[in-house]
mmCIF file of the N, C-alpha and C atoms, coordinates in Angstrom:
data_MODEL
# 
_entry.id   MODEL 
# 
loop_
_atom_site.group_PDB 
_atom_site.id 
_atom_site.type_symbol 
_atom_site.label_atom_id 
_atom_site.label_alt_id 
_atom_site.label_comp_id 
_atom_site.label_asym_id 
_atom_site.label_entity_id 
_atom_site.label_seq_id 
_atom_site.pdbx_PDB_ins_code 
_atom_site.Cartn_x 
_atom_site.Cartn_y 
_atom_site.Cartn_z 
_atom_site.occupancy 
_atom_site.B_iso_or_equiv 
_atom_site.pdbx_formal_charge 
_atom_site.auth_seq_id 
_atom_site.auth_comp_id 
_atom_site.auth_asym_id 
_atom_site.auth_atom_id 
_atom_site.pdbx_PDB_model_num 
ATOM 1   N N  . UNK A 1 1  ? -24.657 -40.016 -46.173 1.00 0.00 ? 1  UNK A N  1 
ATOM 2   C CA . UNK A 1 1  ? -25.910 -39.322 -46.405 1.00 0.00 ? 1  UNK A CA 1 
ATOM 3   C C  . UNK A 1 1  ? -26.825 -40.184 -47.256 1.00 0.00 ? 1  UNK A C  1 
ATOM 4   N N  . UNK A 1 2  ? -27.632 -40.149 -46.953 1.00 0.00 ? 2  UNK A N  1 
ATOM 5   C CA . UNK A 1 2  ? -29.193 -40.857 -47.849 1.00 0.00 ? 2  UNK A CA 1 
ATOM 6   C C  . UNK A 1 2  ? -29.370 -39.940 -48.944 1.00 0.00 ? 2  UNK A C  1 
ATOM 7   N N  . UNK A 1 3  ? -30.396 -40.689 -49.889 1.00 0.00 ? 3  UNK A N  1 
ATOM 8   C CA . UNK A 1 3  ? -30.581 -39.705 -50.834 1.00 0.00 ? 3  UNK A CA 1 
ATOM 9   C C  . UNK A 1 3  ? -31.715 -38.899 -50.410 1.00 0.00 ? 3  UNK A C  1 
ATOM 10  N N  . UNK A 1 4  ? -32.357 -37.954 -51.108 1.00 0.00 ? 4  UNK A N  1 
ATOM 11  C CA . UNK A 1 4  ? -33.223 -36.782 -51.355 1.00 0.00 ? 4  UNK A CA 1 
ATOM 12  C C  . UNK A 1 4  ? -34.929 -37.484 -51.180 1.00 0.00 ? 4  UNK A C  1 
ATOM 13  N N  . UNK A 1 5  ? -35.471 -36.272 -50.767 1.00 0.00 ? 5  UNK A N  1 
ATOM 14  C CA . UNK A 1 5  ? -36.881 -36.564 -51.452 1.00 0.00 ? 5  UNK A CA 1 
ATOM 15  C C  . UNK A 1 5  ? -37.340 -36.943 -52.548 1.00 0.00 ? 5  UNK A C  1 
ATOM 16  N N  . UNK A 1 6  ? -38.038 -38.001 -52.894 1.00 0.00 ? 6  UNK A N  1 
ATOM 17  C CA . UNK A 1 6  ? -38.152 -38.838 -54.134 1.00 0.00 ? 6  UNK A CA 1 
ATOM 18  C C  . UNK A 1 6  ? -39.645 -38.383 -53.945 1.00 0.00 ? 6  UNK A C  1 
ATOM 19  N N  . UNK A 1 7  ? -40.424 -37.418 -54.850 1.00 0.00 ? 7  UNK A N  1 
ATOM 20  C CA . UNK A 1 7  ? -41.253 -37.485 -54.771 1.00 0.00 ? 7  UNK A CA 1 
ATOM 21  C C  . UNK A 1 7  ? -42.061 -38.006 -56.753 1.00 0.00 ? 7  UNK A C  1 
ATOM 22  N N  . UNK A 1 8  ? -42.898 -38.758 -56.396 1.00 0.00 ? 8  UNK A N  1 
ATOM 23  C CA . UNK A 1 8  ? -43.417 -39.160 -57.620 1.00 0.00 ? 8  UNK A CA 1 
ATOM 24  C C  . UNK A 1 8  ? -44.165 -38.012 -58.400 1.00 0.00 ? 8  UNK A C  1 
ATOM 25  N N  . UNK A 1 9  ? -43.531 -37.506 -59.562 1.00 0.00 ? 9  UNK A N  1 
ATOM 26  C CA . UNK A 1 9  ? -44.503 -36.971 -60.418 1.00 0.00 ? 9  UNK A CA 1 
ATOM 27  C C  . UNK A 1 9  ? -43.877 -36.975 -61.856 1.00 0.00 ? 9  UNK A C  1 
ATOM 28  N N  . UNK A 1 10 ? -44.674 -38.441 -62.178 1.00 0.00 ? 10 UNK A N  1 
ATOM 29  C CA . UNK A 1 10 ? -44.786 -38.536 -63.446 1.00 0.00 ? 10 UNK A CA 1 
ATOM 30  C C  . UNK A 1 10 ? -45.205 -37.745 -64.541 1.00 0.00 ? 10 UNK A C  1 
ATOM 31  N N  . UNK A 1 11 ? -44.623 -37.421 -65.872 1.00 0.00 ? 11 UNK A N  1 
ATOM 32  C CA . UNK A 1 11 ? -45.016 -36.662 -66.797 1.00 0.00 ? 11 UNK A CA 1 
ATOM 33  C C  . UNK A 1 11 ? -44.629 -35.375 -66.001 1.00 0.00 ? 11 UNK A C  1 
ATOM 34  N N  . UNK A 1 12 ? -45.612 -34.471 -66.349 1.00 0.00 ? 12 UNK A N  1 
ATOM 35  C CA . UNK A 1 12 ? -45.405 -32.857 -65.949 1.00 0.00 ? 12 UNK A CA 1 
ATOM 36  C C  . UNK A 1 12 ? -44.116 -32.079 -66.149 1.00 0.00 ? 12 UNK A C  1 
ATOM 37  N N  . UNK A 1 13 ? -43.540 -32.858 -67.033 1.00 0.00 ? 13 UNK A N  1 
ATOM 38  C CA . UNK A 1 13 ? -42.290 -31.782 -67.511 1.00 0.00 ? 13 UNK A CA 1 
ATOM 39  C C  . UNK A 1 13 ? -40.966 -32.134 -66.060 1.00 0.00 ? 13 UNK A C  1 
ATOM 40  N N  . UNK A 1 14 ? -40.732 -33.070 -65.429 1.00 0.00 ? 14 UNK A N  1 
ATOM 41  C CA . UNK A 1 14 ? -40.060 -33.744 -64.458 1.00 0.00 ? 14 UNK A CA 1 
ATOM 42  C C  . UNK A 1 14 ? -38.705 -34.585 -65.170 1.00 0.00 ? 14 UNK A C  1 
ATOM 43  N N  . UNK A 1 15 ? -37.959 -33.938 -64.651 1.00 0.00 ? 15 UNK A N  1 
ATOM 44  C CA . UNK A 1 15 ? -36.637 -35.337 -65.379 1.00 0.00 ? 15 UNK A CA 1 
ATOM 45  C C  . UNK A 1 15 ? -36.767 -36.322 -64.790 1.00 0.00 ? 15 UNK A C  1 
ATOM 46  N N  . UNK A 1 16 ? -37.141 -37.256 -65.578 1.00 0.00 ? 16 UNK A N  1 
ATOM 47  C CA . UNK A 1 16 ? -37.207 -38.926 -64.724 1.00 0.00 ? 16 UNK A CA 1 
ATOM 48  C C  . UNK A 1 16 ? -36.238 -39.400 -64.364 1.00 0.00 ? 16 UNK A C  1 
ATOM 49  N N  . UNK A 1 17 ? -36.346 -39.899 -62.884 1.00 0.00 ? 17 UNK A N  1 
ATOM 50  C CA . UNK A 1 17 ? -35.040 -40.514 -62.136 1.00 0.00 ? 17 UNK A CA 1 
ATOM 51  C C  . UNK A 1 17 ? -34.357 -39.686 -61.876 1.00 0.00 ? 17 UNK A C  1 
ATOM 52  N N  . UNK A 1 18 ? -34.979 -38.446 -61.026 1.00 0.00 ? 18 UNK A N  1 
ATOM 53  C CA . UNK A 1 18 ? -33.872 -37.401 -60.605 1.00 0.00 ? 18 UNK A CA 1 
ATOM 54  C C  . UNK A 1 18 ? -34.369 -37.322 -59.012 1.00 0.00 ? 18 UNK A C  1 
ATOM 55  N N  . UNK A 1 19 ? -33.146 -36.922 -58.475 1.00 0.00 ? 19 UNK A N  1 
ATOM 56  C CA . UNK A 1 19 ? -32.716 -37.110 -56.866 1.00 0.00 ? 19 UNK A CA 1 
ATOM 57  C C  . UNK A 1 19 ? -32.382 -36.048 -56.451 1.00 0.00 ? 19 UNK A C  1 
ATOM 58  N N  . UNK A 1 20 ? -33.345 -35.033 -55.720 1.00 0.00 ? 20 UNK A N  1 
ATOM 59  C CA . UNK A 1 20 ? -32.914 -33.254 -56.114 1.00 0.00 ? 20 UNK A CA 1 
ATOM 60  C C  . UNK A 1 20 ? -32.512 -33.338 -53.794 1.00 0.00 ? 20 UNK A C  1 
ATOM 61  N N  . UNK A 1 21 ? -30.951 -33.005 -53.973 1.00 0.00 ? 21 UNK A N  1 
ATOM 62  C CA . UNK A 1 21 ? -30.904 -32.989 -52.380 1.00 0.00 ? 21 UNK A CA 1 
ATOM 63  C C  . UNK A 1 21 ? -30.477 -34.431 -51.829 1.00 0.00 ? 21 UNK A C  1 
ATOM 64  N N  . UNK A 1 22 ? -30.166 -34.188 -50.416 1.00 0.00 ? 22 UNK A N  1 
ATOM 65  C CA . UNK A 1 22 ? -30.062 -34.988 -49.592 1.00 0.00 ? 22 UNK A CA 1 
ATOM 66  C C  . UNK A 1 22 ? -30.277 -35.201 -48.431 1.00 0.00 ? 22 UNK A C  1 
ATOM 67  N N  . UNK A 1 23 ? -30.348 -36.141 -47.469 1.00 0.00 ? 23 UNK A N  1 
ATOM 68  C CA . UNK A 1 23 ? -31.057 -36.178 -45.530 1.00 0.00 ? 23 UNK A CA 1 
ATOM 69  C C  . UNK A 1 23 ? -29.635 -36.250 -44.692 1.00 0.00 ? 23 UNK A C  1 
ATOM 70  N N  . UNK A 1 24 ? -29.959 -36.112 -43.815 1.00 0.00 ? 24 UNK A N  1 
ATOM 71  C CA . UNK A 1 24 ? -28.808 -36.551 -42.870 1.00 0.00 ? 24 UNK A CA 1 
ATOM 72  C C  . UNK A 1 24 ? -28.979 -38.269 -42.859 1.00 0.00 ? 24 UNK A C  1 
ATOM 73  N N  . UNK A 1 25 ? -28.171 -38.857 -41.273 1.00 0.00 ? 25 UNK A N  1 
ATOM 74  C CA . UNK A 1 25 ? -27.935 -40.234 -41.933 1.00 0.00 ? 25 UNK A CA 1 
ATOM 75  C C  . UNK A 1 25 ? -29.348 -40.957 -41.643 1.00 0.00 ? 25 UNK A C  1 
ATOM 76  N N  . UNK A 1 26 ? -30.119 -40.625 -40.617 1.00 0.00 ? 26 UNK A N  1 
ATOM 77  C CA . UNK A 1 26 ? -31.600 -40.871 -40.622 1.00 0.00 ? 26 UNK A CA 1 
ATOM 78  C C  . UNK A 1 26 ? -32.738 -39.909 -41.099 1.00 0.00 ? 26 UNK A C  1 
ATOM 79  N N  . UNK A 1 27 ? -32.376 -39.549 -42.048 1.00 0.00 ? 27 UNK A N  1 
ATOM 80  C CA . UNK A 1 27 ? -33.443 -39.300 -43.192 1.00 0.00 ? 27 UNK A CA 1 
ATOM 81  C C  . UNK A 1 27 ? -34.674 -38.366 -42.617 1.00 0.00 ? 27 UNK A C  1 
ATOM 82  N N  . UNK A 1 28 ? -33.756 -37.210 -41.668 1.00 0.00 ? 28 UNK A N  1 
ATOM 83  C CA . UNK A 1 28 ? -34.872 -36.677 -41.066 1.00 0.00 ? 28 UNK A CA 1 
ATOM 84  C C  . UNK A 1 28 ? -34.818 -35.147 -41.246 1.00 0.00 ? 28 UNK A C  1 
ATOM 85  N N  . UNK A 1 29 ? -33.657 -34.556 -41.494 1.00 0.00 ? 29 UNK A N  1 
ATOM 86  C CA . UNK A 1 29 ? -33.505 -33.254 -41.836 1.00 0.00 ? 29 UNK A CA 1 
ATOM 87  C C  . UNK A 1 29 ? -32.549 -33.035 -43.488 1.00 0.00 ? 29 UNK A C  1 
ATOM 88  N N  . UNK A 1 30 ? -32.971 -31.949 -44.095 1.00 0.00 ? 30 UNK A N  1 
ATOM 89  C CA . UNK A 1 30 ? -32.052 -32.201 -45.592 1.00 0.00 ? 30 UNK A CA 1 
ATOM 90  C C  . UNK A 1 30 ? -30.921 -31.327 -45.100 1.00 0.00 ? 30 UNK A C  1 
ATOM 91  N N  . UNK A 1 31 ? -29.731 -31.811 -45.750 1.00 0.00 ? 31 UNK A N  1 
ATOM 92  C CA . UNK A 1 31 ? -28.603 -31.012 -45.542 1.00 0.00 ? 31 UNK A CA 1 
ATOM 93  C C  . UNK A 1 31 ? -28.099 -30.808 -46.995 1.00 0.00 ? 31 UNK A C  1 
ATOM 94  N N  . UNK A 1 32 ? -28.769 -30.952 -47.970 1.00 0.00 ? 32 UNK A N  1 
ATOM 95  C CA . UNK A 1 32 ? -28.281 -30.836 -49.125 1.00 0.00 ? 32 UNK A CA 1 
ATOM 96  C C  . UNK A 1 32 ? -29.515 -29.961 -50.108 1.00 0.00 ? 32 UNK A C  1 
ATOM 97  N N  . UNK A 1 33 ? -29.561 -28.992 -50.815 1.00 0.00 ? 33 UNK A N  1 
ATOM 98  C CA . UNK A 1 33 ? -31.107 -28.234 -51.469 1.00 0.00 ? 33 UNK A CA 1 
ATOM 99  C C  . UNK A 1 33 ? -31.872 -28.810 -50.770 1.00 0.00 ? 33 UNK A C  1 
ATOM 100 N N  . UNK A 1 34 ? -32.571 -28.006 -50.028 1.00 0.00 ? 34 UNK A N  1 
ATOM 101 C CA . UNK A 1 34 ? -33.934 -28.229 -49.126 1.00 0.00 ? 34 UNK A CA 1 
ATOM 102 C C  . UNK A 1 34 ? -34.577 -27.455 -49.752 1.00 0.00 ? 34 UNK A C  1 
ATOM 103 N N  . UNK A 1 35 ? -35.976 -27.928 -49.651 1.00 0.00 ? 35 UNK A N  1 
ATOM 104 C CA . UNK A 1 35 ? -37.411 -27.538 -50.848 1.00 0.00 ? 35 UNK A CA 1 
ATOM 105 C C  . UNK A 1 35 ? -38.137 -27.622 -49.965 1.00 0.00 ? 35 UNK A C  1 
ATOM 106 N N  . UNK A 1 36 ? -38.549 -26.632 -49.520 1.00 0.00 ? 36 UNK A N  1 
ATOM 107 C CA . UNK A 1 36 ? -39.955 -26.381 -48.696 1.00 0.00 ? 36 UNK A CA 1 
ATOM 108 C C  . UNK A 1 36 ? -41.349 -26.579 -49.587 1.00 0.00 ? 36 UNK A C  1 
ATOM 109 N N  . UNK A 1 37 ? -42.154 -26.930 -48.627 1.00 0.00 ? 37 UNK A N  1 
ATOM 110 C CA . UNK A 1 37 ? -43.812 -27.301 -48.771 1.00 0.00 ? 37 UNK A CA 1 
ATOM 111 C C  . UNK A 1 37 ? -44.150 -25.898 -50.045 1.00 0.00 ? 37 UNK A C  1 
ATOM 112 N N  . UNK A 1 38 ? -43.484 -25.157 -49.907 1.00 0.00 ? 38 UNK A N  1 
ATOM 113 C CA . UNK A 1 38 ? -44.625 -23.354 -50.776 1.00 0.00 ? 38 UNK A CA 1 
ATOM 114 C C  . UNK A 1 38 ? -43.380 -23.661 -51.964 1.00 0.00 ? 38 UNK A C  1 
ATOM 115 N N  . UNK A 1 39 ? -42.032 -24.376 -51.991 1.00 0.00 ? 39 UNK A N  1 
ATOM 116 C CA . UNK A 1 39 ? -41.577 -24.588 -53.378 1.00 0.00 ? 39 UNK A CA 1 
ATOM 117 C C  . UNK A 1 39 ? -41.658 -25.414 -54.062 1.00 0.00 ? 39 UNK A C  1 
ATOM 118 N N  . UNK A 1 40 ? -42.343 -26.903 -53.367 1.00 0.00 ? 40 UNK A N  1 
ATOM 119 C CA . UNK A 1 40 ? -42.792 -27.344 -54.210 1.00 0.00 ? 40 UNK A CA 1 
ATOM 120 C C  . UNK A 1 40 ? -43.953 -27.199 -55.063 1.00 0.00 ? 40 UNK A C  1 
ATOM 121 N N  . UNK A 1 41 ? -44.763 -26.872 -53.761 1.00 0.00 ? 41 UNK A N  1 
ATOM 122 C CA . UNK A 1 41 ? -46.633 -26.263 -54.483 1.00 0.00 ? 41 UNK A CA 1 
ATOM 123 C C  . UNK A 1 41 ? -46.528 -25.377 -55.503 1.00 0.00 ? 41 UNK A C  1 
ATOM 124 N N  . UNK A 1 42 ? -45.324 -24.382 -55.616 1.00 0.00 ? 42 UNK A N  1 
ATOM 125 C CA . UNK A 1 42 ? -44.923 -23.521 -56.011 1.00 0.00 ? 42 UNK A CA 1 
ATOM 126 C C  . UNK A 1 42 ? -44.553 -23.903 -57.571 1.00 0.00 ? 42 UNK A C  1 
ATOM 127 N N  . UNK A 1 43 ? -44.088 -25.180 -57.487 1.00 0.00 ? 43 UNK A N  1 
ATOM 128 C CA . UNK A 1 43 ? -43.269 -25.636 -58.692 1.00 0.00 ? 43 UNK A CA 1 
ATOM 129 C C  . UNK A 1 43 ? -44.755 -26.698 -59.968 1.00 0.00 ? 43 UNK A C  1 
ATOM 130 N N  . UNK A 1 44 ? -45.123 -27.583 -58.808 1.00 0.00 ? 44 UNK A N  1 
ATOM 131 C CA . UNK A 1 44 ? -46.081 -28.076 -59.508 1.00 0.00 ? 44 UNK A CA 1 
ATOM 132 C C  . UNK A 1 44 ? -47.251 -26.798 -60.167 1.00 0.00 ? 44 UNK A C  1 
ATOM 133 N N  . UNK A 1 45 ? -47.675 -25.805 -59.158 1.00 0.00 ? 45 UNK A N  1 
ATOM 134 C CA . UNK A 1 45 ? -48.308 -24.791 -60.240 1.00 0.00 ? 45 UNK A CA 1 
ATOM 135 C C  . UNK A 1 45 ? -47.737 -24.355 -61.691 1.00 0.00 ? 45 UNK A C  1 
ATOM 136 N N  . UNK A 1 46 ? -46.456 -24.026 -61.353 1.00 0.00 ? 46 UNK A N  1 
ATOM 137 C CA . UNK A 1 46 ? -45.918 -23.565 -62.629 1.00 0.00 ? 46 UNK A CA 1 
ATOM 138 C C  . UNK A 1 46 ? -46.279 -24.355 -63.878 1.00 0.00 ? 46 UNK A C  1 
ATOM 139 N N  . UNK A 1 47 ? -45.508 -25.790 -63.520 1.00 0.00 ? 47 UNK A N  1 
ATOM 140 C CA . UNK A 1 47 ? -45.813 -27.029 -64.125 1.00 0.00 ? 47 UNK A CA 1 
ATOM 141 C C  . UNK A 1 47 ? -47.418 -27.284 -64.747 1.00 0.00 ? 47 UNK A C  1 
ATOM 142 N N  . UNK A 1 48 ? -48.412 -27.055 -64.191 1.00 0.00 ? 48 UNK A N  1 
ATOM 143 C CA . UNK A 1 48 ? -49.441 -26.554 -64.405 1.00 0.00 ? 48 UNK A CA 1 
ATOM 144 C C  . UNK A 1 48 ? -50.362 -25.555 -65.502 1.00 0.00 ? 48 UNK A C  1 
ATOM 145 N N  . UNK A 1 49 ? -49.464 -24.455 -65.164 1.00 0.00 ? 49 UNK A N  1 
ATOM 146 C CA . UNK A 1 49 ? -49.440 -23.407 -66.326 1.00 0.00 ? 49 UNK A CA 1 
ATOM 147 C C  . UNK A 1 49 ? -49.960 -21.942 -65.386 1.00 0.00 ? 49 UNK A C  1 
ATOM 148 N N  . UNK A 1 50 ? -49.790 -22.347 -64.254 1.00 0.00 ? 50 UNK A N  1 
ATOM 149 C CA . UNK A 1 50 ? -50.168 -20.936 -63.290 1.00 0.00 ? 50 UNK A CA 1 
ATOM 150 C C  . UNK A 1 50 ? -49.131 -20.365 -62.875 1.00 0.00 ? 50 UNK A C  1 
ATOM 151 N N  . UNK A 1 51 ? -49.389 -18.676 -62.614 1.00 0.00 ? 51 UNK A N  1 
ATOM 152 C CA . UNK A 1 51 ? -48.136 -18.274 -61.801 1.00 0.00 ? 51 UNK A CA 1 
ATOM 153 C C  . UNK A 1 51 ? -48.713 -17.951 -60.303 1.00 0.00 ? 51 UNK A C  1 
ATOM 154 N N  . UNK A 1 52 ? -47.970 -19.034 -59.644 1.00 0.00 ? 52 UNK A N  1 
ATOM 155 C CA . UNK A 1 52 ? -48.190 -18.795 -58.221 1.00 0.00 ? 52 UNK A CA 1 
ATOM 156 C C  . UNK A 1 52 ? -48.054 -17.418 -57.408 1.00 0.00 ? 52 UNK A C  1 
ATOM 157 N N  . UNK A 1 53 ? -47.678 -16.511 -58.088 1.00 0.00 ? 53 UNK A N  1 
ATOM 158 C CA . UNK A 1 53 ? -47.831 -15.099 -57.265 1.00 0.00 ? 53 UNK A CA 1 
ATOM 159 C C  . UNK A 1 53 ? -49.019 -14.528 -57.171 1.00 0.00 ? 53 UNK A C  1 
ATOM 160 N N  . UNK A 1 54 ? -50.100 -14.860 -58.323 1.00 0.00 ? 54 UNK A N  1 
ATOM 161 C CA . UNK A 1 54 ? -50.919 -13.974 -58.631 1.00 0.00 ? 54 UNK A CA 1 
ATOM 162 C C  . UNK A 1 54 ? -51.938 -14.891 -58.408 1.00 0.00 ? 54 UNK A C  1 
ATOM 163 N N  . UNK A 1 55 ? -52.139 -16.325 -57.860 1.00 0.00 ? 55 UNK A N  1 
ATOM 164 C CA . UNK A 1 55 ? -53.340 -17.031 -57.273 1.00 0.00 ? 55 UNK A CA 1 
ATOM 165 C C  . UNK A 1 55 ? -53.441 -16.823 -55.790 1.00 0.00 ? 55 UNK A C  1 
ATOM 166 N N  . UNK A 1 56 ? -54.710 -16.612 -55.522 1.00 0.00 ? 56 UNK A N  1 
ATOM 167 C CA . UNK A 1 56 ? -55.234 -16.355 -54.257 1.00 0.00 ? 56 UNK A CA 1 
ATOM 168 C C  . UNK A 1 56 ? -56.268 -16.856 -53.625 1.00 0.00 ? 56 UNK A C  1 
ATOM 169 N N  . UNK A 1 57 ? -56.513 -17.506 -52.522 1.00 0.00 ? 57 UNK A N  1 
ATOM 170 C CA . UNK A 1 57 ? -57.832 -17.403 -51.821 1.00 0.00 ? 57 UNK A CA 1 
ATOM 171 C C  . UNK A 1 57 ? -58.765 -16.802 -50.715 1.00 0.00 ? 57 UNK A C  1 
ATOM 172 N N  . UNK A 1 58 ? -60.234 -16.638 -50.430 1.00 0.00 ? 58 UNK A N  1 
ATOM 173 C CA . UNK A 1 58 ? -60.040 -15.846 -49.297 1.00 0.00 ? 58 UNK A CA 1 
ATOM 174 C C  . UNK A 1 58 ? -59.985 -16.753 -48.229 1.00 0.00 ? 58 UNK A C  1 
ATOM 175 N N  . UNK A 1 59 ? -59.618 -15.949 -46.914 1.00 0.00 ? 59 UNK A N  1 
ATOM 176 C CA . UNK A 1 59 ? -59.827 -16.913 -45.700 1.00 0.00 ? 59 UNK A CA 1 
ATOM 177 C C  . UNK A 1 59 ? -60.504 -15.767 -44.707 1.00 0.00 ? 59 UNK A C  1 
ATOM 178 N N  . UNK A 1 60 ? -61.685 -15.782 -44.483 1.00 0.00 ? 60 UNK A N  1 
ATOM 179 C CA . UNK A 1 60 ? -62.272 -15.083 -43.049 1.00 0.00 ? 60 UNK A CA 1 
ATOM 180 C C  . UNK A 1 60 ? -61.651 -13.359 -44.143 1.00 0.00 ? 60 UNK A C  1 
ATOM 181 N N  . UNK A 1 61 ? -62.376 -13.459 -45.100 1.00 0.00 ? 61 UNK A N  1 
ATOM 182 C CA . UNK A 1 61 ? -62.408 -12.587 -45.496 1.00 0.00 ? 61 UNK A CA 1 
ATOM 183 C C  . UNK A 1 61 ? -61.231 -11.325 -46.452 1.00 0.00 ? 61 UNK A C  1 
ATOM 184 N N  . UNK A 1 62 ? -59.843 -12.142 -46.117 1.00 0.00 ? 62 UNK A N  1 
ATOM 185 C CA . UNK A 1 62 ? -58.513 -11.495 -46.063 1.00 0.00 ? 62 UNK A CA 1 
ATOM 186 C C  . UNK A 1 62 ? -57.943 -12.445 -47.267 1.00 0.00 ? 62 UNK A C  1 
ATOM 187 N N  . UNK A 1 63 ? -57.697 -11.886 -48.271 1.00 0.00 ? 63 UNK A N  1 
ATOM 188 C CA . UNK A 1 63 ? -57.067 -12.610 -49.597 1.00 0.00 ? 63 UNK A CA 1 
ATOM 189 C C  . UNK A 1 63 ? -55.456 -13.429 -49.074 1.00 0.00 ? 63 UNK A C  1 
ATOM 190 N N  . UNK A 1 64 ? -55.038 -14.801 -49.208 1.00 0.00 ? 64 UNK A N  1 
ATOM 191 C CA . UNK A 1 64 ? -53.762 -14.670 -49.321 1.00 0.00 ? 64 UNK A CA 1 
ATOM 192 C C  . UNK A 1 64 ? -53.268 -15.851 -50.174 1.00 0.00 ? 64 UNK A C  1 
ATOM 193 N N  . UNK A 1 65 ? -51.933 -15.880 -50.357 1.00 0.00 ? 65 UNK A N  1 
ATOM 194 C CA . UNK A 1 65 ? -51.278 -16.440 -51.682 1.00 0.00 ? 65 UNK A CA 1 
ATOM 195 C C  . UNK A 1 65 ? -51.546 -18.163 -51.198 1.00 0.00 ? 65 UNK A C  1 
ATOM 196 N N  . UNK A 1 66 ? -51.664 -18.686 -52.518 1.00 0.00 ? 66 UNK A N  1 
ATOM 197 C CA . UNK A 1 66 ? -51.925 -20.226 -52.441 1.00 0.00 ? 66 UNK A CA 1 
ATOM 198 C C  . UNK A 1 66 ? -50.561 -21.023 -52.024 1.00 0.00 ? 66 UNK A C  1 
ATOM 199 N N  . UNK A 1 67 ? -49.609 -20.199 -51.621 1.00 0.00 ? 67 UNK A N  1 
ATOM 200 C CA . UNK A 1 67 ? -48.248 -20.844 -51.565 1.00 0.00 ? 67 UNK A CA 1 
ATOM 201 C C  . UNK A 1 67 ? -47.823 -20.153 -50.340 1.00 0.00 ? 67 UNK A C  1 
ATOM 202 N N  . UNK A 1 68 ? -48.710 -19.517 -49.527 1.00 0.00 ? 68 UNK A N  1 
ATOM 203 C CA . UNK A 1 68 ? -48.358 -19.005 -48.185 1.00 0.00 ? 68 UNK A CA 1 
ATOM 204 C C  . UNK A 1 68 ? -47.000 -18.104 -47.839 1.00 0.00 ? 68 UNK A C  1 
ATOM 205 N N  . UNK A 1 69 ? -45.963 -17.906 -49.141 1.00 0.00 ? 69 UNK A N  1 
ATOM 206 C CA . UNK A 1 69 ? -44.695 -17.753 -48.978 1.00 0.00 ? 69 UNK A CA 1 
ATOM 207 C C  . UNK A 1 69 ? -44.331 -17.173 -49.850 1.00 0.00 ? 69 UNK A C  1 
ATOM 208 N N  . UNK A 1 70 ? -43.817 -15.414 -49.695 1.00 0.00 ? 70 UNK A N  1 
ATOM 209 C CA . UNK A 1 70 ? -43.490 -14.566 -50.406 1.00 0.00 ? 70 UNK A CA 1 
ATOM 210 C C  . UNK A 1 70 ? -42.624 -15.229 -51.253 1.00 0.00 ? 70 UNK A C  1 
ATOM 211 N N  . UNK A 1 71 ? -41.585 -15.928 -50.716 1.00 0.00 ? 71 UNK A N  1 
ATOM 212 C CA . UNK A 1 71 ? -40.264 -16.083 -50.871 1.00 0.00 ? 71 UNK A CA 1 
ATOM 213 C C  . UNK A 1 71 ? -40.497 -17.294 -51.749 1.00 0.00 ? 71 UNK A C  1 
ATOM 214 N N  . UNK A 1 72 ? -41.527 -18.034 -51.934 1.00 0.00 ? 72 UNK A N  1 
ATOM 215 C CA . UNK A 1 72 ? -41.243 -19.624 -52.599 1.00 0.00 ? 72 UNK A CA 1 
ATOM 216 C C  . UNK A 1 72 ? -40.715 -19.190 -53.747 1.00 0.00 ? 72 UNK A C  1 
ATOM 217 N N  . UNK A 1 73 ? -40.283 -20.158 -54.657 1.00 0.00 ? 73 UNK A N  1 
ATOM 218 C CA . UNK A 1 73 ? -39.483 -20.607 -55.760 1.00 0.00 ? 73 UNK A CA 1 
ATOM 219 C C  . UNK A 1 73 ? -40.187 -21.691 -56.721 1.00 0.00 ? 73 UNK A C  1 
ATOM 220 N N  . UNK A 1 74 ? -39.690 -21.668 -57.932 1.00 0.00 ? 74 UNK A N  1 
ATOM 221 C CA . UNK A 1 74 ? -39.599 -22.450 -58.475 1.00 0.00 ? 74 UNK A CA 1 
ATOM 222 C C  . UNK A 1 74 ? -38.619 -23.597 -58.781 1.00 0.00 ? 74 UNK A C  1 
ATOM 223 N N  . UNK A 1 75 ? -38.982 -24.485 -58.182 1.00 0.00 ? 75 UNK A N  1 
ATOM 224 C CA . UNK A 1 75 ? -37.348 -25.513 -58.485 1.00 0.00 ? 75 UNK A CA 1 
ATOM 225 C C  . UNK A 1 75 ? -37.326 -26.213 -59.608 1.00 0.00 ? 75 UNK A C  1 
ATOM 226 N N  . UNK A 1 76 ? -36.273 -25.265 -60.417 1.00 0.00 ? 76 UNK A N  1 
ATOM 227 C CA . UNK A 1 76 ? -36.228 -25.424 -62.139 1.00 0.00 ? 76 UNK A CA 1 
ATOM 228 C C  . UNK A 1 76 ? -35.042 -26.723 -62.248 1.00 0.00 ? 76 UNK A C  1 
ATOM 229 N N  . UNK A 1 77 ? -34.140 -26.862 -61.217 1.00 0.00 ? 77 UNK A N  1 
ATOM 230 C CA . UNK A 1 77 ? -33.446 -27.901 -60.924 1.00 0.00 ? 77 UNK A CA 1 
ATOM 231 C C  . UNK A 1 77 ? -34.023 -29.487 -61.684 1.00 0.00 ? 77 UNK A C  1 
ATOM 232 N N  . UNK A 1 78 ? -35.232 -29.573 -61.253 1.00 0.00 ? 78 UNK A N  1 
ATOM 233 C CA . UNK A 1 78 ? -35.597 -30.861 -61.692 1.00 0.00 ? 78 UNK A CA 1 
ATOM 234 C C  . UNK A 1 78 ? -36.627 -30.419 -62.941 1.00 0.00 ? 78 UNK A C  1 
ATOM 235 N N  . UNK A 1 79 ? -36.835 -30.027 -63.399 1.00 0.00 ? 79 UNK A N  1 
ATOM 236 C CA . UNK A 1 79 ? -37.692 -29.620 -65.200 1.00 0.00 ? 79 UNK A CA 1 
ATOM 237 C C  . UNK A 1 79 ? -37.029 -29.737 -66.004 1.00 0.00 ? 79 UNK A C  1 
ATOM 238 N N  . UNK A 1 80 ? -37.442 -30.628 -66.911 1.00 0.00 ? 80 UNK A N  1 
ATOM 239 C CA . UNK A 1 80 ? -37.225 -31.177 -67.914 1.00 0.00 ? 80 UNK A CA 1 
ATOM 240 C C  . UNK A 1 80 ? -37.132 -29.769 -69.020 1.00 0.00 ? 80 UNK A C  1 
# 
């Protein structure tokens, strides 16, 4: 297995040099903690100082969550 999504974010309360997960052997599906697009957005808000449940925008008139996903998370895994 390869390692994880390495995504860069310096500072913001991030443990440096952390490897959250893993890919299969071509690096195309995670088979190890998979972090969807609404947990990470999810996580950097927090990081931020927002709570992603309660931000919203409109679209064509109809309010909905900035993280598209009842269900997102915070992935406290990698916070410092």
């Amino acid at each position: 297995m390869r390692g994880g999504l390495i995504v860069p974010l310096a500072g913001e309360g991030v443990k440096g040099g952390t490897v959250y997960g893993a890919t299969d052997e071509l690096g195309f599906k995670a088979v190890e903690n998979p972090v969807s697009v609404a947990d990470f957005h999810a996580t950097i808000l927090h990081q931020l100082g927002f709570d992603f449940k309660q931000l919203y925008h409109e679209l064509d008139g109809q309010r909905e969550r900035l993280t598209a996903n009842s269900e997102a998370r915070v992935v406290k895994e990698i916070l410092a």
